[in-house]
C-alpha positions, -999 to 999 in steps of 0.1 A, spaced: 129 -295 169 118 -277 135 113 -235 138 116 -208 117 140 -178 121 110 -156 134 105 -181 162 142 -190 171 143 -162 198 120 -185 216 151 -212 216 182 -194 231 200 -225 240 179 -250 223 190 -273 191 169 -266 166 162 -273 128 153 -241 102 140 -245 64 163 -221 49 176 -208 18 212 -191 12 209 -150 10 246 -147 10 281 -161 25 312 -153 34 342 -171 49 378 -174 63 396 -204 66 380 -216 97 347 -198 98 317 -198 72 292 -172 78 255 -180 58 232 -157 57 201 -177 58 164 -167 50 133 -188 54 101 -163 47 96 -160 82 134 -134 79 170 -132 79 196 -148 101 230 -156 100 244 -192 108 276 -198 119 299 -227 108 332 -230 133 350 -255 112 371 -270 144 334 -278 155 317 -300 126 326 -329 107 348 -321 75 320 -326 50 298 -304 70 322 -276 66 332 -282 31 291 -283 21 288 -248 37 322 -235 20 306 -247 -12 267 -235 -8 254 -218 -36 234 -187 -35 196 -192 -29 205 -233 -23 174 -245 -3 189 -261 27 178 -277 66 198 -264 87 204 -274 126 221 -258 154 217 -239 187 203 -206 186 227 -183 205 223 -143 216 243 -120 197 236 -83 203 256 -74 170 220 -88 151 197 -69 144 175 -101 157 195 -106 186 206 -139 181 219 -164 157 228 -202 151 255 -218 156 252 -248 131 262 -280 133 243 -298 103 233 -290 73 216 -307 47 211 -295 10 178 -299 -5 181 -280 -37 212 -265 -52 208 -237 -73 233 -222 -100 238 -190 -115 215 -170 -96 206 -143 -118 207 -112 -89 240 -113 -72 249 -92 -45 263 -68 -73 238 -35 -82 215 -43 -109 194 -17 -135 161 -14 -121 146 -28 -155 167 -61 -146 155 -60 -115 116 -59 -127 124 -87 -154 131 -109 -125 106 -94 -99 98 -128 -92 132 -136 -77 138 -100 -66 109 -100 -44 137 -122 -19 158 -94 -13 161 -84 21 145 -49 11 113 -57 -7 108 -86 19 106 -56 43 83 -35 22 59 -67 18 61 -71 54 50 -34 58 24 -39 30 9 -68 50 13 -50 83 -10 -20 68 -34 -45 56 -35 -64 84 -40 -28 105 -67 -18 83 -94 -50 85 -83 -43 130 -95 -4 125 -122 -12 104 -138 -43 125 -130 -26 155 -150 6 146 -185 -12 132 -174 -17 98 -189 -46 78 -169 -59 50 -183 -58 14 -170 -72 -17 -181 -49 -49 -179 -68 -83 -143 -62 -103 -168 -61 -134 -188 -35 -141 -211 -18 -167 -206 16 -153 -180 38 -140 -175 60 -110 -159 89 -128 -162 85 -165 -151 58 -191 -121 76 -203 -94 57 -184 -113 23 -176 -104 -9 -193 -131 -20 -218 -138 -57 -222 -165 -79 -232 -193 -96 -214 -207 -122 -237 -228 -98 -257 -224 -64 -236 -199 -41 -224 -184 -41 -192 -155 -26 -178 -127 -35 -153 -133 -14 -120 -115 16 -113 -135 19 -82 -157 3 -56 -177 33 -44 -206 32 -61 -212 -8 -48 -200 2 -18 -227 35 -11 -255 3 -19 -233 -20 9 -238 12 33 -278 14 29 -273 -20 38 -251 -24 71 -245 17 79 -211 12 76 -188 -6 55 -159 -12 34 -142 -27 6 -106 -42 -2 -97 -50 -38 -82 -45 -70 -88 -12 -92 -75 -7 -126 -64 28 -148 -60 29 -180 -41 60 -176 -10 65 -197 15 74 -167 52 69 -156 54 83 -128 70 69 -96 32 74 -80 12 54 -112 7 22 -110 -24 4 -139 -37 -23 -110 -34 -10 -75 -58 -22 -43 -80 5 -28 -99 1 7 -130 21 2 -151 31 35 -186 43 33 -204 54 60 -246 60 59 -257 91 81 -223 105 78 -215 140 68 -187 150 54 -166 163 88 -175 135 105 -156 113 76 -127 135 75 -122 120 116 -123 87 106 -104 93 77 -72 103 101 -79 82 129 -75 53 101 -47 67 89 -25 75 129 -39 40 137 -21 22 106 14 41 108 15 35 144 7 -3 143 34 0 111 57 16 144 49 -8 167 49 -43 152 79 -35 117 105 -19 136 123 -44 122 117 -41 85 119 -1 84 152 -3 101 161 -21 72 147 5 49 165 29 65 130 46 72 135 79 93 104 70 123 108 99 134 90 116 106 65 85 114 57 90 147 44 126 146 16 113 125 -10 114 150 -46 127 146 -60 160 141 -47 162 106 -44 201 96 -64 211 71 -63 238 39 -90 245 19 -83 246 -20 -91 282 -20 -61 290 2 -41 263 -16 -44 284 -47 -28 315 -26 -5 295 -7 9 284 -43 10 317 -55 30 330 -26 56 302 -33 62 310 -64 37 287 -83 24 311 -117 13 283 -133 -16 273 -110 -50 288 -113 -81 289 -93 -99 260 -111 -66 237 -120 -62 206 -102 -32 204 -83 0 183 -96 28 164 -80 48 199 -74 17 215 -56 8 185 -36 46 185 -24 51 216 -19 19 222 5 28 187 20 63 200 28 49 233 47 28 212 72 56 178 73 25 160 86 -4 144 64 -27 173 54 -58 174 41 -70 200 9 -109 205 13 -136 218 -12 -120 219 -47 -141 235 -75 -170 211 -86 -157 213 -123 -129 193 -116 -147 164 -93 -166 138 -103 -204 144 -108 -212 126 -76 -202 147 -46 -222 171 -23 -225 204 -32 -210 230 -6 -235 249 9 -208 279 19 -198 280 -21 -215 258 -45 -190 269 -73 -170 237 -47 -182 207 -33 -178 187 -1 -143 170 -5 -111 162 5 -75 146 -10 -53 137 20 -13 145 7 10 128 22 43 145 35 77 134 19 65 140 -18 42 112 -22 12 127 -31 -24 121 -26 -33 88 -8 -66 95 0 -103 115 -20 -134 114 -5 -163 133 -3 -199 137 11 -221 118 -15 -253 136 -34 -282 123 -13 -309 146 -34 -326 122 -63 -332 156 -85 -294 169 -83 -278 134 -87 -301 130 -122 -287 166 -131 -251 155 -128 -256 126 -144 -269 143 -174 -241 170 -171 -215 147 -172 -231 129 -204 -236 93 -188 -259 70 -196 -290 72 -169 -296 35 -171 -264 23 -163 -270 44 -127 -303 36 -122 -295 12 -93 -277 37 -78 -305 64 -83 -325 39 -64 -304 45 -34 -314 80 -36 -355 71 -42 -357 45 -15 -347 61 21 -318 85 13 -299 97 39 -269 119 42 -236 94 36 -199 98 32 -171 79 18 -132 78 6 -110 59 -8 -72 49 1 -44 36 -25 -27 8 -9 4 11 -27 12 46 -22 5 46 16 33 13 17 54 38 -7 53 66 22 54 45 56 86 21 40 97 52 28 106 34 -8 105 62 -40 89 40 -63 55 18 -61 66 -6 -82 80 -16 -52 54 -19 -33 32 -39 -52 46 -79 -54 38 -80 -94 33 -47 -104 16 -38 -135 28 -5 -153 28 12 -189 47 -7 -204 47 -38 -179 26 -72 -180 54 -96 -167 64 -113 -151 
């Protein structure tokens, strides 16, 4: 019978035959051990050598790292797994053998590591952040379909951008010029005038000239808006979303952030009501830490974000930052119109912002005022100006970066790990 490794618990017992390549070995002089993986996860095979035929033994003496191999044996319990069980093998047969694999069990320079990302990408550690990654994704279309969501695709190309031109990537459109999309909303408030309530899953791109471990140039965003949705009312979906994805994470990778070494503790108090600081006592809270360099009117840095992440260790959201610093689209708060009706969810554990939203303009008049205050083009916007002409309503909306909520759930520093191909600076291959 043909399985994979992820299915073999359903054959204590039973002979069964895995698709497999070579992780790692080791032996003695009776006993190979493979460490076999096959996609699906990791297992160890045993070879007794007393129990095969002689060339069976010698082939798994001389296996090759990542050598693609069938396999076939009876799946036996061992509590010393972290799978619980393992196979004892009594055939194998080599499909492929591979030589010199560059990443050997050795530590490598991360640069090496990103030269061969298409090999690394194997490893038992960024097979478990992928897992993670696809966990969150697969969480996110169940939250979103479950709560009356309809999903919209917005267009990767565009002739207009969300918040200014500065950091977009500029290409041409036959005889125009277009950009690559550093956002969805603005597609995405048209989808919600539509259906009510909808959301987006795709590809953004920065232009922005970062290194830091939170940057990456491509990154996927899923971007919610909601028609006849004020701005509280978003900020409860935003953390029910949120406590729903980390527990499914919990529940269904225990697995994969075991081998992370993730600390689920820190994990599992990430339940809904988020707290909440507004920017204005984020400015004294700063001050009273020891942070001179921050004024009222500065947007907040990596050190800030931390450092008010680390007070709360919980998710925490910063409301109402100075409309200066925003982009020209967001709602006015009525309490201080000097601010406007936002948020930036931080993440605990240093890794920043993973969520902005706001309420949207819904006033024709004000929206064509920003517009022209921020020096953008009025016909590029007219479609969305139309939203605001035919049957405006009150609507709200946010966006989340995939790759720095995998970053904080896995618990990995860096998201270059936590996209499969990631695209930096100075970083187009492989």
């Amino acid at each position: 019978m043909k399985t994979t490794i992820k299915e073999a618990k359903n054959h204590i017992g039973e002979e069964v035959t895995i698709g497999a390549w070579l992780a790692n070995k080791r032996s003695s002089g009776k006993i190979a051990f493979l460490q076999l993986r096959d996609g699906t996860g990791f297992m160890q095979g045993v070879v007794v050598k007393s129990e095969v035929a002689e060339d069976i033994f010698k082939t798994a003496k001389s296996l090759t790292q990542e050598s693609s191999i069938y396999v076939t044996g009876e799946i036996t319990e061992d509590n010393r797994s972290d799978l619980g069980y393992e196979m004892q093998v009594k055939e194998i047969k080599v499909i492929h053998e591979a030589h010199d694999y560059p990443i050997t069990p050795k530590n490598h320079g991360t640069e090496f590591l990103m030269d061969h990302r298409h090999l690394w990408l194997r490893s038992k550690k960024q097979h478990a952040v992928m897992k993670i990654r696809n966990e969150i994704i697969r969480a996110t279309y169940e939250f979103f379909n479950n709560n009356g969501f309809t999903k919209i695709d917005p267009p990767i190309l565009t002739a207009s951008a969300p918040e200014g031109t500065s950091e977009l990537f500029h290409t041409k459109y036959f005889d125009e010029d277009a950009f690559l999309s550093q956002s969805g909303q603005l597609y995405m408030e048209a989808a919600a005038m539509a259906h009510g309530k909808v959301f987006s899953f795709g590809p953004t791109f920065r232009a922005e000239k970062s290194k830091t471990r939170r940057h990456l140039i491509e990154f996927w965003m899923i971007e919610p808006e909601m028609a006849f949705t004020n701005h509280e009312e978003s900020l409860q979906v935003q953390e029910n979303y949120v406590a729903f994805v980390v527990q499914s994470v919990l529940k269904n990778c225990a697995l994969e952030l075991k081998v992370l070494d993730r600390d689920t503790s820190k994990l599992e108090k990430v339940v809904a009501p988020f707290p909440r600081i507004s920017y204005d006592e984020a400015i004294t809270f700063l001050h009273e830490a020891g942070f001179d360099d921050i004024e009222w009117g500065d947007d907040f840095g990596a050190p800030h974000e931390t450092a008010i992440a680390n007070h709360y260790d919980l998710p925490v959201f910063i409301v109402n930052y100075p409309t200066k610093i925003k982009p020209f689209y967001m709602q006015p708060n009525p309490e201080n119109e000097d601010t406007v009706l936002c948020a930036d969810l931080i993440a605990p554990e240093g890794y920043g912002e993973i969520i902005g939203g706001s309420e949207r303009i819904n006033d024709l008049a004000l929206l064509e005022t920003r517009i022209n205050a921020h020096q953008l083009d009025p016909e590029s916007y007219q479609y969305y100006l139309d939203l605001r002409k035919y049957g405006s309503v009150p609507h709200s909306g946010f966006g989340l970066g995939l790759e720095r909520t995998v970053a904080w759930i896995a618990g990995v520093e860096h998201v270059r790990e936590t996209s499969p191909f990631p695209r930096l600076l100075n970083r187009l291959y492989p």
